[in-house]
NUNU-544755 format. One record per residue (C-alpha): x, y, z. Coordinates in steps of 0.05 Angstrom, whole numbers, plus 5000, padded with zeros to 4 digits. Layout:
// residues N
atom X:X	Y:Y	Z:Z
...
END
This chain:
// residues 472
atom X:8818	Y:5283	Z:6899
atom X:8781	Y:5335	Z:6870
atom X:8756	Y:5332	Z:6782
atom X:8713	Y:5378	Z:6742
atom X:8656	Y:5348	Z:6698
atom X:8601	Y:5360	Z:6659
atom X:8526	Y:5339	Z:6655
atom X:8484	Y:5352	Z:6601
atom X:8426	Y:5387	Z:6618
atom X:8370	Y:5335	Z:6632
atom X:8418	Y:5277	Z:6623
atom X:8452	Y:5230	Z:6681
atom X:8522	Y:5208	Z:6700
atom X:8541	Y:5149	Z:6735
atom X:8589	Y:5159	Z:6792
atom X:8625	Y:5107	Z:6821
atom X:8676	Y:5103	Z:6888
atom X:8722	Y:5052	Z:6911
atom X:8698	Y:5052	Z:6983
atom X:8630	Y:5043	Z:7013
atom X:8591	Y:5116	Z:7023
atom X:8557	Y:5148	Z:7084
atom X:8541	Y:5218	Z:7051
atom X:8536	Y:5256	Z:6995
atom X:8531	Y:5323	Z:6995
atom X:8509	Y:5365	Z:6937
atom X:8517	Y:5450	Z:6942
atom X:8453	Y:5464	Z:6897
atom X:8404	Y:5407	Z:6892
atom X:8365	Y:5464	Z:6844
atom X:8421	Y:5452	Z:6786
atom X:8443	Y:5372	Z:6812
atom X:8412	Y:5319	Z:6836
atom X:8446	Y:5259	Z:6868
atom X:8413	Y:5199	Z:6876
atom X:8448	Y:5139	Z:6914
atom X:8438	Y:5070	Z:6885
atom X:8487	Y:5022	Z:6928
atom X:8545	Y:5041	Z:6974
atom X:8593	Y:5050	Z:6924
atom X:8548	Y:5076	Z:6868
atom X:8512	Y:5149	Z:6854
atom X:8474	Y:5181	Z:6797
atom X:8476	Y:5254	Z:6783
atom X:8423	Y:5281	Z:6747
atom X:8428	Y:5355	Z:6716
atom X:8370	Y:5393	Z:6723
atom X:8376	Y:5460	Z:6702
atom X:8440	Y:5497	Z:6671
atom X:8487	Y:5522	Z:6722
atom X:8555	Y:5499	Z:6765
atom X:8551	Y:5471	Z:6823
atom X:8608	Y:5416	Z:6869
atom X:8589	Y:5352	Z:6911
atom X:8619	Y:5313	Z:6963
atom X:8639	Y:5243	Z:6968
atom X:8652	Y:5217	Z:7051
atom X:8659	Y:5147	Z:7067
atom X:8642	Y:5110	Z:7131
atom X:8702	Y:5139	Z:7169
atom X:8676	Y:5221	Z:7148
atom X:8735	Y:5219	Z:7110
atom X:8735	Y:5259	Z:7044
atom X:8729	Y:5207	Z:6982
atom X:8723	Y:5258	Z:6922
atom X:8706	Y:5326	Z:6909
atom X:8671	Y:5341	Z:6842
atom X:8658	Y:5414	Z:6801
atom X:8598	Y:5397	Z:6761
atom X:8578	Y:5444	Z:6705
atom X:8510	Y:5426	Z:6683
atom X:8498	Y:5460	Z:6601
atom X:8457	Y:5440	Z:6543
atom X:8483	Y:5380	Z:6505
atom X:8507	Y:5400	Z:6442
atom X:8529	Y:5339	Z:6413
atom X:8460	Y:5322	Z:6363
atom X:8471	Y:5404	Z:6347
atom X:8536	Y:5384	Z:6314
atom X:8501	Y:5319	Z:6282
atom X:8452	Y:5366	Z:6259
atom X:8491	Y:5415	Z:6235
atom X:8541	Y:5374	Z:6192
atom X:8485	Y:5333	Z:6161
atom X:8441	Y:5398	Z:6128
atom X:8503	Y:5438	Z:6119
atom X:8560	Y:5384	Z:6092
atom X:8626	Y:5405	Z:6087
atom X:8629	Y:5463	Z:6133
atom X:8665	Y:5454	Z:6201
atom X:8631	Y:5485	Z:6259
atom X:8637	Y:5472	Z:6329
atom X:8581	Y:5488	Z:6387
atom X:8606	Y:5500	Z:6463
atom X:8559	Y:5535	Z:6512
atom X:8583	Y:5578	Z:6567
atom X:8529	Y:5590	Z:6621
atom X:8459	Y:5614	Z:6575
atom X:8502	Y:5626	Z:6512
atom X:8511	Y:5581	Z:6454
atom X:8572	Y:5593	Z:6417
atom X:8587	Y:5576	Z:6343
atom X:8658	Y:5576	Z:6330
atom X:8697	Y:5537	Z:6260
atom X:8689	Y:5557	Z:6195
atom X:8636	Y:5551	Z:6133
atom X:8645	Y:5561	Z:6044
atom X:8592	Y:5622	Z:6042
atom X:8551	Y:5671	Z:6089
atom X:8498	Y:5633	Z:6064
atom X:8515	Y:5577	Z:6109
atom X:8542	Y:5626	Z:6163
atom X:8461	Y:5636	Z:6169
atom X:8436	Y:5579	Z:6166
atom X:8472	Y:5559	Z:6215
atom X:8466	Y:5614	Z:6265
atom X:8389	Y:5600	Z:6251
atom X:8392	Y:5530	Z:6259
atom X:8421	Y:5539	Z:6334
atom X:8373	Y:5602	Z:6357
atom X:8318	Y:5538	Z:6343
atom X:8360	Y:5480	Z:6378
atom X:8372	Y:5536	Z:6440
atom X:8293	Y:5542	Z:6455
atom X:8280	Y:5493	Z:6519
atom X:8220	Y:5465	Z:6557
atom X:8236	Y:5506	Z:6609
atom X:8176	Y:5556	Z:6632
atom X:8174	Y:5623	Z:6597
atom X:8183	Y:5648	Z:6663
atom X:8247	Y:5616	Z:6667
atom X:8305	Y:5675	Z:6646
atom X:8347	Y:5602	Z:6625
atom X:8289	Y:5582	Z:6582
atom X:8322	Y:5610	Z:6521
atom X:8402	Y:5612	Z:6506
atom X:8431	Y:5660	Z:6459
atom X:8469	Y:5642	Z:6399
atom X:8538	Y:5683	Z:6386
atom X:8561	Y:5672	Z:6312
atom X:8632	Y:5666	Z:6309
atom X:8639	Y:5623	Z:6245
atom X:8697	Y:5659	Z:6191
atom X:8677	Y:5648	Z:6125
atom X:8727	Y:5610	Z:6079
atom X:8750	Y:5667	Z:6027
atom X:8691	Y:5716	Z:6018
atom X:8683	Y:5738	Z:5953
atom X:8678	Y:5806	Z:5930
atom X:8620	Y:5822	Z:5869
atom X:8613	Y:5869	Z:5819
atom X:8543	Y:5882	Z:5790
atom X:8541	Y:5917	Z:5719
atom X:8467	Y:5950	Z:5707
atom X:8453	Y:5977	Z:5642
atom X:8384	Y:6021	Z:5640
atom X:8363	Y:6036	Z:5565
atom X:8309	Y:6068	Z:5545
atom X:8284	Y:6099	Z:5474
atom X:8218	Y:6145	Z:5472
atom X:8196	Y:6168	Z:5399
atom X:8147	Y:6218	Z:5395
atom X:8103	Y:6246	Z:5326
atom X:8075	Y:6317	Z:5330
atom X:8025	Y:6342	Z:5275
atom X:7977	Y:6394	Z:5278
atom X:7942	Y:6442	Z:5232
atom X:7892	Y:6497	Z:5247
atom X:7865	Y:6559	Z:5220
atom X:7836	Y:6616	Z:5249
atom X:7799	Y:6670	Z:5212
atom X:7775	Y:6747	Z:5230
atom X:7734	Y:6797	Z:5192
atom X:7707	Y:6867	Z:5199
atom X:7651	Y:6902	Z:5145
atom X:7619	Y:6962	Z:5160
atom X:7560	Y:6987	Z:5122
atom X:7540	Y:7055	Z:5136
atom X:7519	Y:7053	Z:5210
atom X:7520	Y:6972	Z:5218
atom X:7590	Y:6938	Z:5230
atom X:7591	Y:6864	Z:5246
atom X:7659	Y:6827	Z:5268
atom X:7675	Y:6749	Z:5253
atom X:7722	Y:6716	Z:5289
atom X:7739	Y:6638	Z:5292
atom X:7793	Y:6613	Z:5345
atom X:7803	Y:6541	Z:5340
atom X:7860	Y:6521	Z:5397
atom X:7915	Y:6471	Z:5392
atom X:7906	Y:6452	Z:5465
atom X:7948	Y:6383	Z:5465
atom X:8006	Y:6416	Z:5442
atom X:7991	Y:6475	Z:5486
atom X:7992	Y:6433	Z:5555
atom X:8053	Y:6407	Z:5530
atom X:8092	Y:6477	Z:5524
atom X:8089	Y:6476	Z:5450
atom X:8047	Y:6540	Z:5433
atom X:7992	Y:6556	Z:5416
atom X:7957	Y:6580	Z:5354
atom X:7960	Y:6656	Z:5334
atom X:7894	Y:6693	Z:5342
atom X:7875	Y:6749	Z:5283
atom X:7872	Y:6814	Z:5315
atom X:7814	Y:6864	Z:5278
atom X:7854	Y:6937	Z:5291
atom X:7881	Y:6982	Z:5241
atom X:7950	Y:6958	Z:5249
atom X:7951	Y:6891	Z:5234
atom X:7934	Y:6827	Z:5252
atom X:7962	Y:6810	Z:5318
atom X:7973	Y:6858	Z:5371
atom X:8053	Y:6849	Z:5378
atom X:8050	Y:6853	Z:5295
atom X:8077	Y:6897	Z:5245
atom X:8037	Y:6906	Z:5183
atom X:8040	Y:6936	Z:5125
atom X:7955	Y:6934	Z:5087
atom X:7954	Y:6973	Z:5028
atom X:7886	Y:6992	Z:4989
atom X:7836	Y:6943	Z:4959
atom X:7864	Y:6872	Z:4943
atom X:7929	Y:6888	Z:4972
atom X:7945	Y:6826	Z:5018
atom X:7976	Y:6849	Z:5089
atom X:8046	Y:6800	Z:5096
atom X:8070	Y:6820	Z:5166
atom X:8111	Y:6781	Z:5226
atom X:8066	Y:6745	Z:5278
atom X:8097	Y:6777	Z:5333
atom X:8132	Y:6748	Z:5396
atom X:8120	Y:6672	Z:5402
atom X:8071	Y:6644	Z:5447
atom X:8113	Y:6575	Z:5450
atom X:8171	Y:6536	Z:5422
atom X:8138	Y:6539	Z:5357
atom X:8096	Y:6603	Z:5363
atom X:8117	Y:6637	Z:5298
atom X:8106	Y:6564	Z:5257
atom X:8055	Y:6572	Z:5199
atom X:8023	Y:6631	Z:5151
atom X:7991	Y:6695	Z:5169
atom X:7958	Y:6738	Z:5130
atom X:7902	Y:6784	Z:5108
atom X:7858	Y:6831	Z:5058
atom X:7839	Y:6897	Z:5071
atom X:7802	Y:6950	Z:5028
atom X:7784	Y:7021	Z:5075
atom X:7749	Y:6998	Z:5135
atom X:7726	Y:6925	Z:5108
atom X:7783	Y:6878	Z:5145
atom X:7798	Y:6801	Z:5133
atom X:7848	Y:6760	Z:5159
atom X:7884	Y:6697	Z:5168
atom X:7926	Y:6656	Z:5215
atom X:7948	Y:6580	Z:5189
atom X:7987	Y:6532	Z:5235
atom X:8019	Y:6473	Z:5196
atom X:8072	Y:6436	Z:5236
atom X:8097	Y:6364	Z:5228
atom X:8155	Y:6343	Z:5277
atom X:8184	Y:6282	Z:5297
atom X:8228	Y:6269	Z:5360
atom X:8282	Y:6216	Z:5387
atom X:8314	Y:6210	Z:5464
atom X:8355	Y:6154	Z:5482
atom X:8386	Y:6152	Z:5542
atom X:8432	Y:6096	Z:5571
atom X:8461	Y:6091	Z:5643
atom X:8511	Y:6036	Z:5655
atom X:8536	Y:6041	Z:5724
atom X:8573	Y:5997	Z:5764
atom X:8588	Y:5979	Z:5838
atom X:8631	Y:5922	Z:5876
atom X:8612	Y:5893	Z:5940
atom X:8637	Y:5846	Z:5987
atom X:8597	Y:5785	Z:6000
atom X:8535	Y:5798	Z:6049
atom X:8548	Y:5875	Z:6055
atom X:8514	Y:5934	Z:6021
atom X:8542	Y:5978	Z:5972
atom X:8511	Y:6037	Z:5943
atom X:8532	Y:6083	Z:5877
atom X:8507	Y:6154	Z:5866
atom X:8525	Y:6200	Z:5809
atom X:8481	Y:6261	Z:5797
atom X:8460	Y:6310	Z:5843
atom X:8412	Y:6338	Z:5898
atom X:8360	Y:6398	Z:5889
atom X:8344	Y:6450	Z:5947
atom X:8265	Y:6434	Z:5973
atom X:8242	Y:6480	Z:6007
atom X:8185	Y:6480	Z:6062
atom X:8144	Y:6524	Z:6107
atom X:8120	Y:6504	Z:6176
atom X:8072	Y:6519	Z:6223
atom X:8110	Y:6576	Z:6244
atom X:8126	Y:6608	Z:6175
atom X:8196	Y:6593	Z:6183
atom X:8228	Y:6569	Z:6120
atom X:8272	Y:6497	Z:6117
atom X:8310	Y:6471	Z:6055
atom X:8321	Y:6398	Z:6050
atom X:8352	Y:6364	Z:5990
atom X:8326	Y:6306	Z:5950
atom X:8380	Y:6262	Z:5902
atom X:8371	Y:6256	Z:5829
atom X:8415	Y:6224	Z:5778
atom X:8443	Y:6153	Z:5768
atom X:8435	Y:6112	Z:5832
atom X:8450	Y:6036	Z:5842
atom X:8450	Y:5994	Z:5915
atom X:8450	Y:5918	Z:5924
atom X:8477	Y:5873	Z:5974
atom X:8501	Y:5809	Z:5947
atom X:8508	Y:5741	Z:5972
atom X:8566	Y:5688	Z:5941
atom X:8526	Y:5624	Z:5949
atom X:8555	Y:5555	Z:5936
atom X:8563	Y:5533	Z:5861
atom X:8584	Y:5601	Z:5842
atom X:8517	Y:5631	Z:5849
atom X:8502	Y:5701	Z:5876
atom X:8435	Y:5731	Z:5907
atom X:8430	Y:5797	Z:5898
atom X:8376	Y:5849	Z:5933
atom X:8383	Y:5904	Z:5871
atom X:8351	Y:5974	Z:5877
atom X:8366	Y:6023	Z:5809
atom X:8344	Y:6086	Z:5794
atom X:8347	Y:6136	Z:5728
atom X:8320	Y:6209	Z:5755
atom X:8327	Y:6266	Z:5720
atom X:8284	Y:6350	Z:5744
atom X:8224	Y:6369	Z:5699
atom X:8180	Y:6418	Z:5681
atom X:8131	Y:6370	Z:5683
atom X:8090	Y:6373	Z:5743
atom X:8130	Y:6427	Z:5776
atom X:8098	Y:6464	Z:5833
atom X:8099	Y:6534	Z:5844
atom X:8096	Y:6556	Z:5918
atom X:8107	Y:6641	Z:5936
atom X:8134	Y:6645	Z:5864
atom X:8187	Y:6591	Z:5882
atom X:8183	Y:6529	Z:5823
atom X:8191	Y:6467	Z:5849
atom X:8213	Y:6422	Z:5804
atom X:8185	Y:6344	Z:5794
atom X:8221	Y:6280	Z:5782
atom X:8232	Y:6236	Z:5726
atom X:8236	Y:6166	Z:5749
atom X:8258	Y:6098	Z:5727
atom X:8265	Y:6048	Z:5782
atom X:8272	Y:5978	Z:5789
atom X:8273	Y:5936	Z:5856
atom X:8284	Y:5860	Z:5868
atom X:8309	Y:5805	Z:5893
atom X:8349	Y:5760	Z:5844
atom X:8396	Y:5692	Z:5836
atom X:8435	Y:5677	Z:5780
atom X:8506	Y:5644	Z:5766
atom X:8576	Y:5689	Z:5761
atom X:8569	Y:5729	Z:5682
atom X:8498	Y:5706	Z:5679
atom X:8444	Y:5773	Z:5659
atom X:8380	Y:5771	Z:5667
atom X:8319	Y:5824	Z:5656
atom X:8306	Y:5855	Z:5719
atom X:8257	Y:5900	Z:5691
atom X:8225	Y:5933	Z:5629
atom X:8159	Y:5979	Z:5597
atom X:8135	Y:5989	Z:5534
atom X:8085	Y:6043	Z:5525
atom X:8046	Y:6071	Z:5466
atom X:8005	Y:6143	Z:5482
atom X:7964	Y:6177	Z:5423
atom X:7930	Y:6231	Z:5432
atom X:7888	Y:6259	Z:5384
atom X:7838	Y:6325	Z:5389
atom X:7794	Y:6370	Z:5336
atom X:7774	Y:6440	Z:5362
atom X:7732	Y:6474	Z:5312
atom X:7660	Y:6511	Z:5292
atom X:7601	Y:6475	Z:5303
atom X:7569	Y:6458	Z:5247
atom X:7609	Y:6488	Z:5197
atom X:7679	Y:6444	Z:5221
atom X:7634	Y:6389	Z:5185
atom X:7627	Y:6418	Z:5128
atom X:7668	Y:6375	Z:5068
atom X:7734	Y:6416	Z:5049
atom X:7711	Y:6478	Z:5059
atom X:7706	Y:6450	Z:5144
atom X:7778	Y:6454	Z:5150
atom X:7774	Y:6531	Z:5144
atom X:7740	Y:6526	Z:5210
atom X:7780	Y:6471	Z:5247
atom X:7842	Y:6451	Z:5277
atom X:7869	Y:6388	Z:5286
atom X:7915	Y:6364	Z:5340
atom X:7958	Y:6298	Z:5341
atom X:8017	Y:6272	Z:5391
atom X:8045	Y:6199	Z:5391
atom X:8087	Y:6179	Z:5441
atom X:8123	Y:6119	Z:5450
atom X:8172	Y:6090	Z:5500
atom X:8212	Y:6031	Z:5504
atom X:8261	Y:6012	Z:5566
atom X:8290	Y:5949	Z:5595
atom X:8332	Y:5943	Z:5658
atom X:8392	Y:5886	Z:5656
atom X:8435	Y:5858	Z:5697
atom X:8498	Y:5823	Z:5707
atom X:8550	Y:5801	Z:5766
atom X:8617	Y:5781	Z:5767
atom X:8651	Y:5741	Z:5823
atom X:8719	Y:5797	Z:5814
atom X:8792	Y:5791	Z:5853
atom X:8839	Y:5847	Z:5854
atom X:8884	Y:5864	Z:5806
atom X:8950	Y:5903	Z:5786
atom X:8943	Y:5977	Z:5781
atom X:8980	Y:5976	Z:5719
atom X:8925	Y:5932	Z:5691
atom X:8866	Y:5987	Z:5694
atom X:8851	Y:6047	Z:5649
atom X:8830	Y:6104	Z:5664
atom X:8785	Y:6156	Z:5622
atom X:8829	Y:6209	Z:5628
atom X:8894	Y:6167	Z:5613
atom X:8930	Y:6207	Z:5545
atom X:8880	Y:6264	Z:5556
atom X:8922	Y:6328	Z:5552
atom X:8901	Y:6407	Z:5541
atom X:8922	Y:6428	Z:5466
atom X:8971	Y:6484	Z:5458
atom X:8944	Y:6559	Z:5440
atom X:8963	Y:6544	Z:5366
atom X:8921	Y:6480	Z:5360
atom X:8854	Y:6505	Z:5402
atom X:8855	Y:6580	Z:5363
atom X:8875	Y:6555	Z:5298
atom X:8844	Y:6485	Z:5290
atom X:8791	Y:6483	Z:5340
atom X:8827	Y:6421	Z:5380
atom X:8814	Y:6420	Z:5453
atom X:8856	Y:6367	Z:5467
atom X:8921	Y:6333	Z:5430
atom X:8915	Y:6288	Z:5381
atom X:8966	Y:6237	Z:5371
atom X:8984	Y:6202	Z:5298
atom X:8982	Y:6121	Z:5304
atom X:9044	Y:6100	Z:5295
atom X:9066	Y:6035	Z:5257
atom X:9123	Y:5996	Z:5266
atom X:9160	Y:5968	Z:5204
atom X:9187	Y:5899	Z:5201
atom X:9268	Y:5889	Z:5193
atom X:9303	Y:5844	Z:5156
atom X:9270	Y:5805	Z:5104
atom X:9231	Y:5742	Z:5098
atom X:9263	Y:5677	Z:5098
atom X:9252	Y:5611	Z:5093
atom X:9196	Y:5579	Z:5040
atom X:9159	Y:5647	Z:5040
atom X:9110	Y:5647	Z:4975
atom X:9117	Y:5575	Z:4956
atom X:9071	Y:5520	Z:4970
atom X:9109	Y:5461	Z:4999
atom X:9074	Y:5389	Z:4987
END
């Protein structure tokens, strides 16, 4: 008679035969142990994980029972453990040589983890290190019961309001007397608005043709004021302001005046959205990539690209009670001016960054703040004449003054949905009733598209019953 059984690893089993023994024999006494108790009763003992077969004789050296012994780790307080911390799930442990295997099913990945982490700690022994056996391996099997698919709705907002003023003026003369000639010149900058690529404040010129040296004039004789054009621009508002001057034979005075006042608003709003399945990354690009280029060692010239635009990747995780983690990382970027660098007359050109990155929980439709800044920059400067910039009305002859306020405002939300497909015929699209106009409409009327009338539909038939009568 031959059976196959199975010892736990460390544990016993009680063999018993129905005739009195002379041997036992036992092919690896390294994995089994067989210790005799009476004549008719044995204990195996399983000492290490591995197979090995014994051999029952009686007195006559006939054969009483042949046995296939598979010594393993016992599993069985595993599967106590694991349906007491995670309740309702319906897992089941077998180990095959120095692999445990989780096989069933559980509600959420959540609990696929757990579990898988749960076993990788039940699977270390007190076997040596040394010992190859000392440590099984855990192979996750588990199917998760309906995985969920998420959608995550990020809206980035942001408002900056900035306040420009500035006033400056800037005065040259020339008077000659006989063989002495003496030149004034003030030149009071309007450097905050000049770092920003606003311009910068004309500078009298002191020839006989005007004012400025890209000018036109036209100077008459004494008292006749010289009215002429300031010239090319020196910024985005380099011909802003008065210029003037006075000029009688070779005595020369002139004027420039900068008086500017402007206020600004940006808002900018990115609302993208992505859908994941449960416990896998998504990720959500719309913009662009600009050419980098670099120089090595060798002078040999590489381009490589870096992304800009709207970007969005999370990984979400359907937890039980209808709440999702999510591992969110959003980004706003947009090429500027603004600390561009300028390498063999190529411009580089910087980024513009708003970026968020965490780690959140919240129910199905729930938002939260993931993120916001506000910021309030003023920036005030007054370049002028010593002394004389000081002086009580008559000083702002001989000053300019220089103002920027800058303010910024921007929040980061978000929201996820637990989503299921639907019908196609359910969805809209952007583009749905967009159609080209004719030649007629797009010359004539400016349309680039059609335009449809609303149309109305009129009731038949007319009203019945109690209709305009109050019934008591």
């Amino acid at each position: 008679m031959q059976k196959t059984i199975t010892i736990g690893r460390n544990k016993s089993l009680l063999v018993e035969v129905p005739r009195d023994l002379r041997d036992v024999i036992v092919s690896n006494p390294e994995i089994v142990d067989a210790v005799v108790q009476t004549s008719n009763r044995v204990y195996l003992i399983g000492k290490k994980n591995g197979q090995a077969n014994a051999f029952f004789f009686d007195t006559n050296g006939e054969r009483i029972i042949t046995l296939e012994i598979q010594v393993e780790q016992d599993t069985r307080s595993l599967d106590i453990l694991l349906a007491r911390l995670i309740p309702g799930s319906r897992i089941k442990t077998e180990v095959l040589n120095d692999t445990i295997i989780l096989t069933g099913s559980v509600a959420n990945p959540i609990d696929s983890t757990r579990a898988a982490e749960i076993a990788s700690r039940f699977a270390v022994t007190d076997q040596p290190q040394s010992d190859k056996t000392s440590k099984l391996k855990v192979i996750n099997m588990l199917a998760v019961e309906g995985e969920e698919q998420v959608m995550l709705r990020v809206t980035i907002a942001e408002v900056q309001r900035s306040l420009l003023k500035q006033f400056g003026i800037n005065i040259g003369a020339s008077i000659n007397a006989g063989n002495f000639a003496t030149s004034i010149l003030t030149s009071n900058a309007l450097p905050l608005t000049a770092a920003a690529g606003l311009g910068t404040l004309p500078v009298p010129g002191l020839g006989t043709q005007g004012l400025d040296p890209g000018a036109t004039a036209n100077c008459g004789t004494l008292g006749v004021l010289c009215n002429y054009n300031a010239g090319p621009s020196t910024g985005t508002f380099g011909n802003s302001g008065l210029n003037g001057g006075w000029s009688s034979g070779s005595q020369r005075i002139s004027h420039a005046l900068r008086a500017l006042e402007r206020n600004g608003l940006v808002r900018t709003l990115a609302e993208p959205n992505l859908t994941a399945v449960s416990g896998e990354p998504a990720k959500f690009l719309a913009g662009g990539e600009y050419p980098i280029p670099m120089v090595d060692s060798q002078g040999s010239i590489s381009v490589t690209y870096k992304e800009f635009g709207v970007g969005l990747a999370f990984t979400p995780i359907v937890m039980s009670g209808g709440r999702i983690s999510l591992k969110i990382e959003t980004e706003v970027s947009e090429l500027t001016n603004s600390g561009a660098v300028t390498l063999s007359n190529i411009s580089i050109p910087a980024l513009k960054k708003r970026q968020a990155k965490s780690t959140v929980e919240l129910p199905s439709g729930g938002t939260i703040a993931l993120a916001g800044l506000m910021s309030n920059d003023t920036r005030q400067n007054i370049d002028g004449f010593p002394g004389l910039k000081n002086l009580p009305v008559l000083g702002t002859l001989f000053r300019s003054r220089d103002y920027i306020n800058q303010q910024t405002e921007l929040v980061v939300i978000v929201t996820p949905y637990i989503v299921r497909p639907t019908a196609r015929k359910k969805l809209g699209l952007p583009s749905d009733g967009l159609h080209a106009a004719t030649d007629a409409r797009a010359n004539f009327l400016g349309h680039l598209n059609r335009i449809y009338g609303k149309t109305t539909t009129v009731p038949t038939g007319g009203l019945k019953d109690g209709v305009g009568f109050i019934v008591e």
